[in-house]
VOPAGU-2260 file (C-alpha; in pm, 1 decimal, decimal comma):
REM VOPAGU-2260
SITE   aa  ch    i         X         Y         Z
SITE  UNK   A    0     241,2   -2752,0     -32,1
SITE  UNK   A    1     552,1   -2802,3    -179,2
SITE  UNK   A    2     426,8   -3048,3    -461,0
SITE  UNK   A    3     143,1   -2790,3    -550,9
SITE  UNK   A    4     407,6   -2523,5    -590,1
SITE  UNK   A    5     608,9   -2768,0    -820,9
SITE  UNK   A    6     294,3   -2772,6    -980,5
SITE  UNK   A    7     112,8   -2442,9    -976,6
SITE  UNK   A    8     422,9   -2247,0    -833,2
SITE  UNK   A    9     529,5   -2083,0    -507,4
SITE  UNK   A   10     271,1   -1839,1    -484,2
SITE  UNK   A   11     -26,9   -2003,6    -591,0
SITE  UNK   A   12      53,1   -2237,3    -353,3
SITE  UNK   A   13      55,4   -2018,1    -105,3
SITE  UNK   A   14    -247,2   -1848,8    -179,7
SITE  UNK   A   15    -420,1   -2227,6    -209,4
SITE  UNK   A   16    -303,6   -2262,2     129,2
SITE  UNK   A   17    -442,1   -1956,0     270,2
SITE  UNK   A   18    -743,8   -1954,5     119,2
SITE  UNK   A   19    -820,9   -2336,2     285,6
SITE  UNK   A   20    -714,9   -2232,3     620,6
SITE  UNK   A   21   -1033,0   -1902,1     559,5
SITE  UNK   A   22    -682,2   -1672,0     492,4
SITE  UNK   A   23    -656,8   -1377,5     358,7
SITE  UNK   A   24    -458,1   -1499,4      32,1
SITE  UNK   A   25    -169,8   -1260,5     -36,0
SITE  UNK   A   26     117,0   -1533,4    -130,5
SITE  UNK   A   27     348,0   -1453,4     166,0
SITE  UNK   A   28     396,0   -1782,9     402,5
SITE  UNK   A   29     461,8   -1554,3     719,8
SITE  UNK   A   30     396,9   -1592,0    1082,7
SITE  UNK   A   31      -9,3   -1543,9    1043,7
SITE  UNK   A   32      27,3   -1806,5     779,8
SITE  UNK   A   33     222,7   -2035,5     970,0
SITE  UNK   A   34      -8,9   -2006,2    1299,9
SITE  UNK   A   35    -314,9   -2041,1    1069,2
SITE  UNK   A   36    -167,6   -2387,7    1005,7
SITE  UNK   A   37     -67,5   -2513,5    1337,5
SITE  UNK   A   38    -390,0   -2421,1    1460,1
SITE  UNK   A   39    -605,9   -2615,9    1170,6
SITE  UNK   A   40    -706,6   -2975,6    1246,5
SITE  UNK   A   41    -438,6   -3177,6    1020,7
SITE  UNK   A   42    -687,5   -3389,8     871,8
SITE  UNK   A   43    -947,5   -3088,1     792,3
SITE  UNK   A   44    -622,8   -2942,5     634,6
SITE  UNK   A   45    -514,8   -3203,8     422,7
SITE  UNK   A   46    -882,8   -3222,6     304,9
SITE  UNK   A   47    -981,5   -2894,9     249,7
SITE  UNK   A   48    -585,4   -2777,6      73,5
SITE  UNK   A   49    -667,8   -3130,1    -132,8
SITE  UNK   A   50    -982,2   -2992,3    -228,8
SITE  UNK   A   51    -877,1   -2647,4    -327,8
SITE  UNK   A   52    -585,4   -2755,3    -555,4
SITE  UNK   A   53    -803,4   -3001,7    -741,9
SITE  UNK   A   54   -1055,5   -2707,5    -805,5
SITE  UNK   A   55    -754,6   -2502,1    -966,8
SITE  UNK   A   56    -676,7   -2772,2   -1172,2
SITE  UNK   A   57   -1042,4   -2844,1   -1319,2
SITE  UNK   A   58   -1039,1   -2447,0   -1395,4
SITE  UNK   A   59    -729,9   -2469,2   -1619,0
SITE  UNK   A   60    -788,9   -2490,3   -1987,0
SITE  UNK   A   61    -567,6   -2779,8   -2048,2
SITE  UNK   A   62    -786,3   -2977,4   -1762,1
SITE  UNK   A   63    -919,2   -3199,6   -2015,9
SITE  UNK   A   64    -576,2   -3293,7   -2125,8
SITE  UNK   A   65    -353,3   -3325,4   -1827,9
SITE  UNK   A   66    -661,4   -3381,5   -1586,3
SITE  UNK   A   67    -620,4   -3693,5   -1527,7
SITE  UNK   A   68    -262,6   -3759,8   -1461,5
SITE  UNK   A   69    -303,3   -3423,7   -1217,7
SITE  UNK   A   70    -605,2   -3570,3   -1091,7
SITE  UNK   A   71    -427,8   -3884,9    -994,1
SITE  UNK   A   72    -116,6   -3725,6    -860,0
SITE  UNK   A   73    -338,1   -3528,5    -640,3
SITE  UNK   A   74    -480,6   -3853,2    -505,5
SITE  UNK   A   75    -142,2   -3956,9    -447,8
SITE  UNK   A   76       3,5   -3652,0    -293,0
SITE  UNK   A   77    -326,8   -3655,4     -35,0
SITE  UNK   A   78    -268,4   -4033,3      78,3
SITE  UNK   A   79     110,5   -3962,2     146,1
SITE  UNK   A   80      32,5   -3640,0     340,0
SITE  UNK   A   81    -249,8   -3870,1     564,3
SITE  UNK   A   82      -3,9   -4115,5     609,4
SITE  UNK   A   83     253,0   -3882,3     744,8
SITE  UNK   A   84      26,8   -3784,0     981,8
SITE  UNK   A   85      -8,3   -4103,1    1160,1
């Protein structure tokens, strides 16, 4: 989440986040949010949060530019997060 909002910033992260776990997506990481997550298989999560972000970046404008490089750190940030998990 927090290389997305690097990316994409805080509250689109957020929002990305919310809307993977079947949120509401307001943009507030509170207590809902945070249960939302804990109660989410890891793996589905990782999936479905990778999924999302790469969606937002094949809507921007500038996708056919930067796509690829965002494409690949996407990739990236995905295997690290799945290794984390053990």
């Amino acid at each position: 989440m927090f290389d997305f909002a690097v990316q994409a910033g805080p509250a689109r992260s957020i929002k990305t986040l919310q809307a993977a776990l079947g949120e509401k997506p307001d943009g507030r990481f509170d207590s809902t949010t945070l249960e939302a997550v804990w109660a989410t298989d890891s793996d589905l999560l990782v999936e479905d949060f990778t999924q999302a972000k790469g969606a937002f970046y094949r809507a921007l404008p500038t996708f056919k530019t930067f796509g690829r490089g965002w494409l690949y750190r996407l990739a990236e940030v995905k295997l690290n997060a799945t290794s984390m998990m053990g």
